[in-house]
mmCIF file of the C-alpha atoms, coordinates in Angstrom:
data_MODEL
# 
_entry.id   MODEL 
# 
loop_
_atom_site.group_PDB 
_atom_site.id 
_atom_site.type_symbol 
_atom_site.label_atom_id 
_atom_site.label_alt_id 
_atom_site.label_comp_id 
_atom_site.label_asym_id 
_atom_site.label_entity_id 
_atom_site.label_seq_id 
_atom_site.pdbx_PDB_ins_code 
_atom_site.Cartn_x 
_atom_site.Cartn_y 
_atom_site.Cartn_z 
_atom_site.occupancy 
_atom_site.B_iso_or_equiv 
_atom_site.pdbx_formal_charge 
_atom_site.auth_seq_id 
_atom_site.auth_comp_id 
_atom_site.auth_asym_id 
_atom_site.auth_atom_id 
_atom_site.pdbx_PDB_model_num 
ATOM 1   C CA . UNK A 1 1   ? -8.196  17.707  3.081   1.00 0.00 ? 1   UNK A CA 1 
ATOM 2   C CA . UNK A 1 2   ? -5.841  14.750  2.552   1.00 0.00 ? 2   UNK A CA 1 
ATOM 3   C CA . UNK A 1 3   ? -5.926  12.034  5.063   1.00 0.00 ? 3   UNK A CA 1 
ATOM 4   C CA . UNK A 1 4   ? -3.086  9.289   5.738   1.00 0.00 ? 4   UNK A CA 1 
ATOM 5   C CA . UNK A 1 5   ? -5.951  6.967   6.641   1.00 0.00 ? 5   UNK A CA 1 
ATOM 6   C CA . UNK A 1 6   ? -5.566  4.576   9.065   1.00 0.00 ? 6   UNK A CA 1 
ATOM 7   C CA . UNK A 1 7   ? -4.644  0.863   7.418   1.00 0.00 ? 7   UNK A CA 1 
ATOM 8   C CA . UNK A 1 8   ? -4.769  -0.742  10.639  1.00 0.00 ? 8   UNK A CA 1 
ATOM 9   C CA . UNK A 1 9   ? -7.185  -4.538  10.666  1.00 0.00 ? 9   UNK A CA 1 
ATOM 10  C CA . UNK A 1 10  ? -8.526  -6.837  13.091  1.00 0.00 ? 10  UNK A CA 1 
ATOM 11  C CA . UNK A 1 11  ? -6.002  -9.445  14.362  1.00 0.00 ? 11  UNK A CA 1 
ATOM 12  C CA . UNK A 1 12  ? -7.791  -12.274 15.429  1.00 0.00 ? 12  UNK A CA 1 
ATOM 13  C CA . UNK A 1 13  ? -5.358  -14.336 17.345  1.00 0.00 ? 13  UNK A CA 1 
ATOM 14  C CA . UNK A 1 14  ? -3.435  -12.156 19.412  1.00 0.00 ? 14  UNK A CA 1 
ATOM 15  C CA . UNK A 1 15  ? -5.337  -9.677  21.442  1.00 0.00 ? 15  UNK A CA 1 
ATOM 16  C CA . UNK A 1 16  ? -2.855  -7.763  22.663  1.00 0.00 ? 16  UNK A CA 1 
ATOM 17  C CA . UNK A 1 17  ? -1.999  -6.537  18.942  1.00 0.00 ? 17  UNK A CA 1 
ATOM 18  C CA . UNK A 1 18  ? -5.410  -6.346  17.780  1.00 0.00 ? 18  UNK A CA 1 
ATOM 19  C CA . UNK A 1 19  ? -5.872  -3.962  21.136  1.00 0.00 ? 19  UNK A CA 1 
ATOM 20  C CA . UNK A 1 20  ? -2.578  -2.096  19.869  1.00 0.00 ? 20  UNK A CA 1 
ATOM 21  C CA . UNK A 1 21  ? -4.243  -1.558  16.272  1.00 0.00 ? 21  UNK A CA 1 
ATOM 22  C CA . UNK A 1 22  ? -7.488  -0.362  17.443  1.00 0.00 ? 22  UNK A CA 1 
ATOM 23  C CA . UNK A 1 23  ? -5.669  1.892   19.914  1.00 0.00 ? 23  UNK A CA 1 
ATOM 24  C CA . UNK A 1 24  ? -3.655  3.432   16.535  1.00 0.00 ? 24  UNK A CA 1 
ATOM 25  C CA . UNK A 1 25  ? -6.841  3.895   14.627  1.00 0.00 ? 25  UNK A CA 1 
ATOM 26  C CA . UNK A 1 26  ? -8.807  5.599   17.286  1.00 0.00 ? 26  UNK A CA 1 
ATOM 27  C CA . UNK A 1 27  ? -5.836  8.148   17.890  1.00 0.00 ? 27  UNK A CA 1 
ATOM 28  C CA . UNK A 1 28  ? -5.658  8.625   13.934  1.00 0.00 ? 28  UNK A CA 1 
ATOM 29  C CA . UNK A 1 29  ? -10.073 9.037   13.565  1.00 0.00 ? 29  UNK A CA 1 
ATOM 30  C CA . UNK A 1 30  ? -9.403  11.312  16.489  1.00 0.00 ? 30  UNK A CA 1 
ATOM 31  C CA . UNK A 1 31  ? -6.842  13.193  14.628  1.00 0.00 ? 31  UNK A CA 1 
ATOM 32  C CA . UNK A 1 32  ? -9.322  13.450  11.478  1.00 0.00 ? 32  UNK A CA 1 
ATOM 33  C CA . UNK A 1 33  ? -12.345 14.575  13.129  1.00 0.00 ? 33  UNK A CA 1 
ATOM 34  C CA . UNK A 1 34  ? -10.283 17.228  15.481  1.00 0.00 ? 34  UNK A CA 1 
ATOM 35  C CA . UNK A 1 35  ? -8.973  18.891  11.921  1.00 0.00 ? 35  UNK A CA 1 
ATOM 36  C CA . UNK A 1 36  ? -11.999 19.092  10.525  1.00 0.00 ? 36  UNK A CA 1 
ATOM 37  C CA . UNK A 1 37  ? -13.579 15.818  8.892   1.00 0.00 ? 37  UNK A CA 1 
ATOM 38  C CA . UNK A 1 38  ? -16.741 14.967  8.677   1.00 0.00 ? 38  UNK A CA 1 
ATOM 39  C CA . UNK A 1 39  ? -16.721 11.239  7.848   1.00 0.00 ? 39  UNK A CA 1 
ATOM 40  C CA . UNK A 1 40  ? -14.075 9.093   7.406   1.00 0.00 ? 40  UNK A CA 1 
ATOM 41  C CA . UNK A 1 41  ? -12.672 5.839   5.915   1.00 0.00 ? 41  UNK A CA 1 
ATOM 42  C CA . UNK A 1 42  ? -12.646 1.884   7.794   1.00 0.00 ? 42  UNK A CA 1 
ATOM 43  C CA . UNK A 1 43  ? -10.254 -0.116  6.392   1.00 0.00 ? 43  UNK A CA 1 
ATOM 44  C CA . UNK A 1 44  ? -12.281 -3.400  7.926   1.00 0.00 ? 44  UNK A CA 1 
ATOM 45  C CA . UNK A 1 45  ? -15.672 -3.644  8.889   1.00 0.00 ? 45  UNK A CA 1 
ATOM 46  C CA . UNK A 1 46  ? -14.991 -4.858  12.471  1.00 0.00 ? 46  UNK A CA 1 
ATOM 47  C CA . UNK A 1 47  ? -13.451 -0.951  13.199  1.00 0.00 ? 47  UNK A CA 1 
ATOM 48  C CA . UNK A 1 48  ? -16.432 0.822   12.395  1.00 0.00 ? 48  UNK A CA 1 
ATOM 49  C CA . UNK A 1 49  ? -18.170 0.607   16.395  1.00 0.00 ? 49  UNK A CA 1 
ATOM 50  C CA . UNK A 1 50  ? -14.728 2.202   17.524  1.00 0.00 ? 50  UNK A CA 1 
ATOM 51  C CA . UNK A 1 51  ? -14.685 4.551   14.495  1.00 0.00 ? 51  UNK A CA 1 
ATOM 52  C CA . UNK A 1 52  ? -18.188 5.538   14.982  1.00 0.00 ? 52  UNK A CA 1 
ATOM 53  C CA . UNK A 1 53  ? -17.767 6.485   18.778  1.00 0.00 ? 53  UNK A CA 1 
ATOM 54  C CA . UNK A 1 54  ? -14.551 8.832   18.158  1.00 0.00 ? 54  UNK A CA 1 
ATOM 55  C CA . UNK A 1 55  ? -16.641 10.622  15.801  1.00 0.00 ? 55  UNK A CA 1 
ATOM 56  C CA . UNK A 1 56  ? -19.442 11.026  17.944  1.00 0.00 ? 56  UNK A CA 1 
ATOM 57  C CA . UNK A 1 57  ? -17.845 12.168  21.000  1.00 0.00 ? 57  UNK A CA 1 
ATOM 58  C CA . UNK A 1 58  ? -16.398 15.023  19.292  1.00 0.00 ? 58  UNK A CA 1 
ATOM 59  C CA . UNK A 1 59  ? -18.645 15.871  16.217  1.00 0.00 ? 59  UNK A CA 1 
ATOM 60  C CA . UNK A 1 60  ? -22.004 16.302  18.520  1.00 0.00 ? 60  UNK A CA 1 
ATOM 61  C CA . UNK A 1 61  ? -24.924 17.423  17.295  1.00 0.00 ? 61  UNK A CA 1 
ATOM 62  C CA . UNK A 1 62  ? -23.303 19.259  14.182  1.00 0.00 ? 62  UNK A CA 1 
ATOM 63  C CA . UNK A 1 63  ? -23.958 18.469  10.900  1.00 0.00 ? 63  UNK A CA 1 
ATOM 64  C CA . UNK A 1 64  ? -20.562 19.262  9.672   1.00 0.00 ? 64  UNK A CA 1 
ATOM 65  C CA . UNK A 1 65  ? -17.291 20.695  11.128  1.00 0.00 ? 65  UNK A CA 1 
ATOM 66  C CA . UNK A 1 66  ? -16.189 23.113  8.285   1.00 0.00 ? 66  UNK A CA 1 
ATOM 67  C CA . UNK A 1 67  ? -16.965 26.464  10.300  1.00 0.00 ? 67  UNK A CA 1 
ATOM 68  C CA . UNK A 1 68  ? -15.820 25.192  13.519  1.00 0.00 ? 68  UNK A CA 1 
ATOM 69  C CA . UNK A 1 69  ? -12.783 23.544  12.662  1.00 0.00 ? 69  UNK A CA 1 
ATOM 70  C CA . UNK A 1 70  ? -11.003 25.589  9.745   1.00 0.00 ? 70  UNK A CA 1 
ATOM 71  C CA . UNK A 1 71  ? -7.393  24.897  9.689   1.00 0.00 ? 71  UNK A CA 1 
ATOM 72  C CA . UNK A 1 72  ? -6.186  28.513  9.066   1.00 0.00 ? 72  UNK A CA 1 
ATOM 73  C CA . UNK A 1 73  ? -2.259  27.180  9.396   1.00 0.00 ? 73  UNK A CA 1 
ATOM 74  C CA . UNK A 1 74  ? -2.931  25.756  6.176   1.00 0.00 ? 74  UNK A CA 1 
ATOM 75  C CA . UNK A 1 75  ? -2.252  28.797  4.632   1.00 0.00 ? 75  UNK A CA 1 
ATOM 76  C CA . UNK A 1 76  ? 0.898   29.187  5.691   1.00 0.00 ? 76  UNK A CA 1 
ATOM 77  C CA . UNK A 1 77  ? 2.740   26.507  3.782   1.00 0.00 ? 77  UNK A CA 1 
ATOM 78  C CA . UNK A 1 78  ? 5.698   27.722  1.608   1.00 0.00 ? 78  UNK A CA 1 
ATOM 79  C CA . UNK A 1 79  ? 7.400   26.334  -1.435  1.00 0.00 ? 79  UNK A CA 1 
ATOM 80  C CA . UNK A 1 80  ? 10.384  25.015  0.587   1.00 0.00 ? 80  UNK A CA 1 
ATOM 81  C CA . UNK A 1 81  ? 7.182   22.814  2.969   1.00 0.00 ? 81  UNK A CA 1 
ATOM 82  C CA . UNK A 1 82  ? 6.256   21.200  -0.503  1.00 0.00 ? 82  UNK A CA 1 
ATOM 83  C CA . UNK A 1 83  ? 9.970   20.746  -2.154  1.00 0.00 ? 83  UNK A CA 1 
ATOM 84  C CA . UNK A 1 84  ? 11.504  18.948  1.089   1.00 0.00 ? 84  UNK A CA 1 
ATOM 85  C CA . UNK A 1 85  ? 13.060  16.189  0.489   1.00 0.00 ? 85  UNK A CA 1 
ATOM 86  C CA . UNK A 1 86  ? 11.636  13.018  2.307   1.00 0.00 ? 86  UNK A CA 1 
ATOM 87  C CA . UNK A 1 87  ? 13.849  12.387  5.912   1.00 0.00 ? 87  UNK A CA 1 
ATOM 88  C CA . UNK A 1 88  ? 14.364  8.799   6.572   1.00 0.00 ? 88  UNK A CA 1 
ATOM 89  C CA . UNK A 1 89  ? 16.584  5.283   6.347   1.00 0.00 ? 89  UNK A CA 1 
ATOM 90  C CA . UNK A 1 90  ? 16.834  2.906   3.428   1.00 0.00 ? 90  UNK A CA 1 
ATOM 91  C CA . UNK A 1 91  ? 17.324  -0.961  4.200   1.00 0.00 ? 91  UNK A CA 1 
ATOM 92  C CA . UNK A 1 92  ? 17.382  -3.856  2.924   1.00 0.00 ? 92  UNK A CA 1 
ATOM 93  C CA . UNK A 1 93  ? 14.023  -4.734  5.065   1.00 0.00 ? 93  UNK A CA 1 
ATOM 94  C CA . UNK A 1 94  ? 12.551  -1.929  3.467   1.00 0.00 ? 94  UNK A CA 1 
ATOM 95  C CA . UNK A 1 95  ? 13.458  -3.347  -0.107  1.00 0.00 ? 95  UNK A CA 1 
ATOM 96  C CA . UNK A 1 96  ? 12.072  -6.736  0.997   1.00 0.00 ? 96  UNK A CA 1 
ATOM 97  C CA . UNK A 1 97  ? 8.729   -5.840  2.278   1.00 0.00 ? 97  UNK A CA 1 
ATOM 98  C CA . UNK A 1 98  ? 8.439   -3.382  -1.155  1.00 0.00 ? 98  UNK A CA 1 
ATOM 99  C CA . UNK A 1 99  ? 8.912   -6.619  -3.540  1.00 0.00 ? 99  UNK A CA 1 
ATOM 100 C CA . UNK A 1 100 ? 6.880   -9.238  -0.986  1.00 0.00 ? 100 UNK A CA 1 
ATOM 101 C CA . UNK A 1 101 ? 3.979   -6.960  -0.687  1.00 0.00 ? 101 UNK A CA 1 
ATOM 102 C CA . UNK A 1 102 ? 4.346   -5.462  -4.010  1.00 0.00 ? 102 UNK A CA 1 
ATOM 103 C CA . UNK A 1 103 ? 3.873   -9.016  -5.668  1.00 0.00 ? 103 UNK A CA 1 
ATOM 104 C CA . UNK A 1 104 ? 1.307   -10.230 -3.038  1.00 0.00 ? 104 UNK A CA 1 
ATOM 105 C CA . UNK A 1 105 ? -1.187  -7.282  -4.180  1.00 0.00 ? 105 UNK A CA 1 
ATOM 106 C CA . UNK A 1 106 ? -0.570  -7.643  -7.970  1.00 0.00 ? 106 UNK A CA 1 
ATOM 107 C CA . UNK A 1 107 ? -1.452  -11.500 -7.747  1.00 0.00 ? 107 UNK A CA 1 
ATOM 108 C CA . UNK A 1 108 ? -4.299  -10.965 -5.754  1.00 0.00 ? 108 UNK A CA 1 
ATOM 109 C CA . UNK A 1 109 ? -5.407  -8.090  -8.154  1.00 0.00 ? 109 UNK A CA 1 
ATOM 110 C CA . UNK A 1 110 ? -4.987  -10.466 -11.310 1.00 0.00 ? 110 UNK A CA 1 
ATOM 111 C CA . UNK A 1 111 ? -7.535  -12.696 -9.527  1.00 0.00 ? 111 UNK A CA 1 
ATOM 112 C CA . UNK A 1 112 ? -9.997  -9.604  -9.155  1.00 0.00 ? 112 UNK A CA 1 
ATOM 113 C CA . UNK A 1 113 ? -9.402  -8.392  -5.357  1.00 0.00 ? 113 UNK A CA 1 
ATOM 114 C CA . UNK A 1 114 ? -8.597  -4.817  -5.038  1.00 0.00 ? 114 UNK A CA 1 
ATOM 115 C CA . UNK A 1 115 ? -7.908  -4.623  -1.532  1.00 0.00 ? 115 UNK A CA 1 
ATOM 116 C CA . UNK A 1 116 ? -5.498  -7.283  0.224   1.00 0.00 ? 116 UNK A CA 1 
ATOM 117 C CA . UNK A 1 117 ? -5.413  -7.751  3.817   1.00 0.00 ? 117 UNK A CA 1 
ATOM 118 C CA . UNK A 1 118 ? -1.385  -8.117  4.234   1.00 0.00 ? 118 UNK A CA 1 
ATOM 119 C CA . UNK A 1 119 ? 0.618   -8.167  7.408   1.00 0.00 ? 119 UNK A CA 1 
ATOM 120 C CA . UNK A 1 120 ? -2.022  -6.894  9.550   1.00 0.00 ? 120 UNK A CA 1 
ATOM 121 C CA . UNK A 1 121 ? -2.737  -4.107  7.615   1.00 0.00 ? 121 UNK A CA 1 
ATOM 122 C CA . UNK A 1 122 ? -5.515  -3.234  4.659   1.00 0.00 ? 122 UNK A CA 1 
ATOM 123 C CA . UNK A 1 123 ? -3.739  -2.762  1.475   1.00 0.00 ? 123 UNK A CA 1 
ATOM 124 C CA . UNK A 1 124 ? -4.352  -1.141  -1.956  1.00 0.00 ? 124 UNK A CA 1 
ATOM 125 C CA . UNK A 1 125 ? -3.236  -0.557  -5.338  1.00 0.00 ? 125 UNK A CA 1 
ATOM 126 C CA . UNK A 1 126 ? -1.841  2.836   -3.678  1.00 0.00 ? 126 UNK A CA 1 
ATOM 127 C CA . UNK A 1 127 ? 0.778   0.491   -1.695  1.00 0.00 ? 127 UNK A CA 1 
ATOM 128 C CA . UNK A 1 128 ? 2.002   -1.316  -4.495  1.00 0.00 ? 128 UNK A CA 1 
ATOM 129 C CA . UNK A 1 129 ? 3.043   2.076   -5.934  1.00 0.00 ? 129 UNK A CA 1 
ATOM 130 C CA . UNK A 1 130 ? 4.495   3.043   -3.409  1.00 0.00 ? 130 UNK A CA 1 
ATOM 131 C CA . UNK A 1 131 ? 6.730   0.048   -3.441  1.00 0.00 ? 131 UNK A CA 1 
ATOM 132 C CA . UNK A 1 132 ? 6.937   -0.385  -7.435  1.00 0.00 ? 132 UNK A CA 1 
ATOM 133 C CA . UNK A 1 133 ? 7.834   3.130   -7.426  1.00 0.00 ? 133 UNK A CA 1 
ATOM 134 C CA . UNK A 1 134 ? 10.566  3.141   -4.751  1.00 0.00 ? 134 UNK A CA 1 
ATOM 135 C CA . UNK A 1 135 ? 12.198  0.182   -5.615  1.00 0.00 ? 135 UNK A CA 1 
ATOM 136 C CA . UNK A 1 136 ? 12.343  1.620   -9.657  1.00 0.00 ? 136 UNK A CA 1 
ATOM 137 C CA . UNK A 1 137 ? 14.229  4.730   -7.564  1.00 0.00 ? 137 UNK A CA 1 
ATOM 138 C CA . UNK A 1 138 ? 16.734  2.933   -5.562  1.00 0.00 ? 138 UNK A CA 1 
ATOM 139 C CA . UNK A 1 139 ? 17.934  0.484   -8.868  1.00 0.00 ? 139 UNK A CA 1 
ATOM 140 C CA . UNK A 1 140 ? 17.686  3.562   -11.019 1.00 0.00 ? 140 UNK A CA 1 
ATOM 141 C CA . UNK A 1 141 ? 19.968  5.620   -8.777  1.00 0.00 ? 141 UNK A CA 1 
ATOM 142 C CA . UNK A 1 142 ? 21.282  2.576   -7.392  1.00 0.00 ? 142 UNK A CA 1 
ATOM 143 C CA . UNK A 1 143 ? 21.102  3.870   -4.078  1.00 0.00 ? 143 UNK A CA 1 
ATOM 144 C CA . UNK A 1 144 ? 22.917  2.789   -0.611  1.00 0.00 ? 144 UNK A CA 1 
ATOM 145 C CA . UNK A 1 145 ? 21.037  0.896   1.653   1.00 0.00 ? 145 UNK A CA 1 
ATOM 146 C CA . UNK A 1 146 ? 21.342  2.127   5.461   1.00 0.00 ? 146 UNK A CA 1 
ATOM 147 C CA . UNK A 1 147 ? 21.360  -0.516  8.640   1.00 0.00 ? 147 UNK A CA 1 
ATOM 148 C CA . UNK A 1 148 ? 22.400  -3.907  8.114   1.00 0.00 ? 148 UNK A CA 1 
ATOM 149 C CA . UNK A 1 149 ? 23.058  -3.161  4.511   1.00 0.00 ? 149 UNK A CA 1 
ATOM 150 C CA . UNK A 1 150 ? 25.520  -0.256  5.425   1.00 0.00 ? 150 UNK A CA 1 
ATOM 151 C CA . UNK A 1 151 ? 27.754  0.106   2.136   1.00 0.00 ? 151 UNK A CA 1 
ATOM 152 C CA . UNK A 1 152 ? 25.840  -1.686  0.104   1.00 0.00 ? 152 UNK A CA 1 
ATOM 153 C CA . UNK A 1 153 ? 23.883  -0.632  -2.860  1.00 0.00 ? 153 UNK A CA 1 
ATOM 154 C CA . UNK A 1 154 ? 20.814  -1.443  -4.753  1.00 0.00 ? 154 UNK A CA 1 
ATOM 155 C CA . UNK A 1 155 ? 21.572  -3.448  -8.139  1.00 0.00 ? 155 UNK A CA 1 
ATOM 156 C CA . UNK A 1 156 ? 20.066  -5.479  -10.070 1.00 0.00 ? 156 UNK A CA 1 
ATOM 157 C CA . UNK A 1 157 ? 21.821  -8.059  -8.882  1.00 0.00 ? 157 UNK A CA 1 
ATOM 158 C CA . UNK A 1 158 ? 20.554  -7.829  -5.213  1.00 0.00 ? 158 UNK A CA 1 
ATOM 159 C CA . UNK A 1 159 ? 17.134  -6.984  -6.741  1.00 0.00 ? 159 UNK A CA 1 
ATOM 160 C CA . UNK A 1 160 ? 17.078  -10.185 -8.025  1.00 0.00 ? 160 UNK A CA 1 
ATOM 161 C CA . UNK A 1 161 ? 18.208  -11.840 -5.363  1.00 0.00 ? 161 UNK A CA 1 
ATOM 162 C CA . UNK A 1 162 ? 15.327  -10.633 -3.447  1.00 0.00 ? 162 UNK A CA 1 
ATOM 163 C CA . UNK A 1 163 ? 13.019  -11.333 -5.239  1.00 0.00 ? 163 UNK A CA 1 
ATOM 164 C CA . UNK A 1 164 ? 13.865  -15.311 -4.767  1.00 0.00 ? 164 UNK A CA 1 
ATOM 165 C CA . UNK A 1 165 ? 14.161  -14.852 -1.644  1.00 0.00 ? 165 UNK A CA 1 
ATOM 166 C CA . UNK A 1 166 ? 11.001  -13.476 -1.099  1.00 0.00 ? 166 UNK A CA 1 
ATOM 167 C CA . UNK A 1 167 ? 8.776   -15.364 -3.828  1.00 0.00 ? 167 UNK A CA 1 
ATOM 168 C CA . UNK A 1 168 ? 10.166  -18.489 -1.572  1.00 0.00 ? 168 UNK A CA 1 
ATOM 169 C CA . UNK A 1 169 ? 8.935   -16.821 1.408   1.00 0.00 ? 169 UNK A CA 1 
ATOM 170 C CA . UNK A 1 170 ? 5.748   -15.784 0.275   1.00 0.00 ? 170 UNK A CA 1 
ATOM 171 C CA . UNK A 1 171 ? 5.247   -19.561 -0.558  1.00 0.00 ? 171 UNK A CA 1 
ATOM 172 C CA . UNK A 1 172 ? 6.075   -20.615 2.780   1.00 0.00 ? 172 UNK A CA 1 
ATOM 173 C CA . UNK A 1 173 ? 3.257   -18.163 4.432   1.00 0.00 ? 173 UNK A CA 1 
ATOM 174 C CA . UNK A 1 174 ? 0.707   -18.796 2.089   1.00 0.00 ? 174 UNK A CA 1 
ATOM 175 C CA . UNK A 1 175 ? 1.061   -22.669 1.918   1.00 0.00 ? 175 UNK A CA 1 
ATOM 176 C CA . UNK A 1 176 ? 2.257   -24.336 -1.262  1.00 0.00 ? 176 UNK A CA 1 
ATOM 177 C CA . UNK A 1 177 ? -1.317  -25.540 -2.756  1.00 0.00 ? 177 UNK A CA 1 
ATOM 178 C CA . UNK A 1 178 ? -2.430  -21.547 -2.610  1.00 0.00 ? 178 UNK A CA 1 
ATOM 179 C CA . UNK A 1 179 ? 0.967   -20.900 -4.260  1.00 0.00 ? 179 UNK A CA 1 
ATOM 180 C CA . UNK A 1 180 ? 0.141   -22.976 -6.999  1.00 0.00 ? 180 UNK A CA 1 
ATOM 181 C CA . UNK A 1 181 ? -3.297  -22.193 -7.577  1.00 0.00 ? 181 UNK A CA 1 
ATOM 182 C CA . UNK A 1 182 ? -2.398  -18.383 -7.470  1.00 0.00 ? 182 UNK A CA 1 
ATOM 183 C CA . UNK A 1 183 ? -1.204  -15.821 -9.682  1.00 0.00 ? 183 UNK A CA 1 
ATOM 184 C CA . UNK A 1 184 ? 1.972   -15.336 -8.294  1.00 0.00 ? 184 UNK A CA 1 
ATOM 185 C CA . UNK A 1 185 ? 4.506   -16.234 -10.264 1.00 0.00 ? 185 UNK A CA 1 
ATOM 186 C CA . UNK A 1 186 ? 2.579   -13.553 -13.489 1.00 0.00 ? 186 UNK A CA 1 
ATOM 187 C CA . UNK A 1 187 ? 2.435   -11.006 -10.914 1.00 0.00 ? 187 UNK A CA 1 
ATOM 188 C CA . UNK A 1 188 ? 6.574   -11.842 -9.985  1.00 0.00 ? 188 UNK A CA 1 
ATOM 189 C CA . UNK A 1 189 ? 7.363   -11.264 -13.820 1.00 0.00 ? 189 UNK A CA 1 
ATOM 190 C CA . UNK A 1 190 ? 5.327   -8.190  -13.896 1.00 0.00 ? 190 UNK A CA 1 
ATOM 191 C CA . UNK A 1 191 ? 6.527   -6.327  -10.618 1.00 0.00 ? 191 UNK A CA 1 
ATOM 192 C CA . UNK A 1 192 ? 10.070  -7.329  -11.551 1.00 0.00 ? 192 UNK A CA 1 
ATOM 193 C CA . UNK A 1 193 ? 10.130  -6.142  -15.043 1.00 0.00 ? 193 UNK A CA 1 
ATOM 194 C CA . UNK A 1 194 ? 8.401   -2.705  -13.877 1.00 0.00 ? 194 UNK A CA 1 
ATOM 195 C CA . UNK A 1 195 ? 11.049  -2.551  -11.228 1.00 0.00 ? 195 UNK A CA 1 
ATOM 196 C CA . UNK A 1 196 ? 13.702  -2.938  -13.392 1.00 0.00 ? 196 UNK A CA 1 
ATOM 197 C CA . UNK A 1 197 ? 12.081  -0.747  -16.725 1.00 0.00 ? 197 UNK A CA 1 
ATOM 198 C CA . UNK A 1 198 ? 14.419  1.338   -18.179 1.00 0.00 ? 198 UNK A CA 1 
ATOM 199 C CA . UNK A 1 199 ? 11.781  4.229   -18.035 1.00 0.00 ? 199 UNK A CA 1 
ATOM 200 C CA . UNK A 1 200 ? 8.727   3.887   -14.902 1.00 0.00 ? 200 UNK A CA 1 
ATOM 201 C CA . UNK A 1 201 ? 5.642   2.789   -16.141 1.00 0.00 ? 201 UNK A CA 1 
ATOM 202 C CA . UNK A 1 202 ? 2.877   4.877   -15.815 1.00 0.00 ? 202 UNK A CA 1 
ATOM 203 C CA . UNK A 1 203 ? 0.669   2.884   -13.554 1.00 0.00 ? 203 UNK A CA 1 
ATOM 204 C CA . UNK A 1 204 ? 1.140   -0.365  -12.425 1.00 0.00 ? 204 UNK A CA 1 
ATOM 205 C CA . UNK A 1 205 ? -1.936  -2.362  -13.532 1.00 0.00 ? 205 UNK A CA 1 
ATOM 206 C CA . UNK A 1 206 ? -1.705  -0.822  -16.930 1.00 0.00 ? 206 UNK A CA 1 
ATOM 207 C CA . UNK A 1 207 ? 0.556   -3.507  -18.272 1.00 0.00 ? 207 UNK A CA 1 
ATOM 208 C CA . UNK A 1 208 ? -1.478  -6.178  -15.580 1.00 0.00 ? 208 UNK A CA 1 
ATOM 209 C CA . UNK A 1 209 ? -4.673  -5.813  -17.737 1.00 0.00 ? 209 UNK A CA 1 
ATOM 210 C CA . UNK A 1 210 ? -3.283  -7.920  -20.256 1.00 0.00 ? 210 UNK A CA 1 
ATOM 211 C CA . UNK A 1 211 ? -3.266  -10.990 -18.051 1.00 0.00 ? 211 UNK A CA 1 
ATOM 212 C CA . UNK A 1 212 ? -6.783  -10.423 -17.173 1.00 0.00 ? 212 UNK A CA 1 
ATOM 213 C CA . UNK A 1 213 ? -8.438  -9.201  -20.086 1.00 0.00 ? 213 UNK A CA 1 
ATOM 214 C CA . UNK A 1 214 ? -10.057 -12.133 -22.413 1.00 0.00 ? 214 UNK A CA 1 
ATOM 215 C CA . UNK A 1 215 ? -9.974  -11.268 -26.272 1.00 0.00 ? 215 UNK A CA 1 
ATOM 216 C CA . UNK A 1 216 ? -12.868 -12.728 -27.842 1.00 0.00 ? 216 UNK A CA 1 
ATOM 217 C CA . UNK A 1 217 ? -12.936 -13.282 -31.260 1.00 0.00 ? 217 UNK A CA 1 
ATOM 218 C CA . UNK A 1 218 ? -16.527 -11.772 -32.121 1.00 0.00 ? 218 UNK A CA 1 
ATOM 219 C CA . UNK A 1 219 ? -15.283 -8.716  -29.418 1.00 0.00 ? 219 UNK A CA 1 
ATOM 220 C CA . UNK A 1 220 ? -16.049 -5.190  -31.172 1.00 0.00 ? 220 UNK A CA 1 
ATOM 221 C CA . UNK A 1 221 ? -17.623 -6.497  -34.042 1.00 0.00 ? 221 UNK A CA 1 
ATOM 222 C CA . UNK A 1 222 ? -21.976 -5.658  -34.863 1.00 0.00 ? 222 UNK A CA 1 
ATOM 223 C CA . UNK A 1 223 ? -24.113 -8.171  -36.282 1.00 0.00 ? 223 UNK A CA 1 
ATOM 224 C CA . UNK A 1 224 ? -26.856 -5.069  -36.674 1.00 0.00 ? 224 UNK A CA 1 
# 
């Protein structure tokens, strides 16, 4: 059963968001275990009480939920459900937040952290597809961008633009001796240039590995 999982973290100085998150996790555990999960994924270890408690008010004494809670509409999808094409706006936000987190997770990755708390949420590599993939898309089909972009389109041009504008904001939230001392700036050269590649890469950290992987010169080779 594929789950959406809910990204939602702790915010520690503002209660009235952190209440707001835990309220959109609990509705989206409650979702799980109602169609049929058994157990379930915490993006932070500070959710797990609240977690724990929507599962256990509705899972009981059972072991498991698969005869109680078989999702018989499944069958019903048709070719059309899986062929849709996806409904929603384009912006220039959207194109922003792509690149910022985009290069936030790869420099984080390139100093060995898989999983990035970013903008109140628990990211992984899975969201820097997402937003290497779909900013390839728009400059590939150079796409127009909805809102306060109305008429214009994605280019290379803008994407570059962007992506200055948003390596000097990243700077600004995470302070300019982290900057420095980060990966950043690799991780801006990578993200762009898979952005811009003529044909998508594979997988993003494919090319990555070659920032973090040490050659040795004795590497491969038997003294038996």
């Amino acid at each position: 059963m594929i789950d959406k999982q809910a990204a939602q973290i702790p915010i520690r100085d503002d209660p009235a968001a952190n209440e707001a998150a835990l309220e959109l996790v609990k509705k989206d555990k409650l979702r799980e275990v109602q169609a049929g999960h058994d157990g379930t994924w915490a993006a932070h270890p500070g959710l797990i009480p609240a977690i724990m408690e929507v599962f256990n008010n509705n899972m009981g004494d059972k072991p498991n939920l698969i005869k109680t809670k078989k999702r018989e509409d499944a069958a019903n999808i048709t070719e059309e459900d899986l062929l849709q094409i996806p409904r929603g706006v384009r912006t220039i936000d959207g194109l922003r937040l792509n690149t910022r987190v985009g290069i936030q997770y790869l420099a984080a990755w390139l100093t060995g952290t898989g999983s990035v708390p970013l903008y109140n949420l628990m990211e992984d590599a899975a969201t820097a597809e997402i937003s290497r993939v779909q900013n390839w898309q728009w400059l590939k089909y150079g796409v127009e961008l909805d809102g306060d972009g109305l008429g214009v389109r994605v280019s290379t041009e803008l994407f570059g633009k962007v992506v200055e504008e948003e390596m000097g904001r990243i700077e600004r939230e995470v302070g300019q001796v982290r900057f420095k001392k980060g990966m950043y700036k690799e991780a801006c050269k990578i993200f762009s240039r898979q952005c811009t590649a003529p044909v998508l890469d594979d997988f993003l950290t494919l090319n990555a590995y070659n920032h973090i992987v040490v050659h040795h010169p004795t590497a491969g080779s038997s003294k038996l």
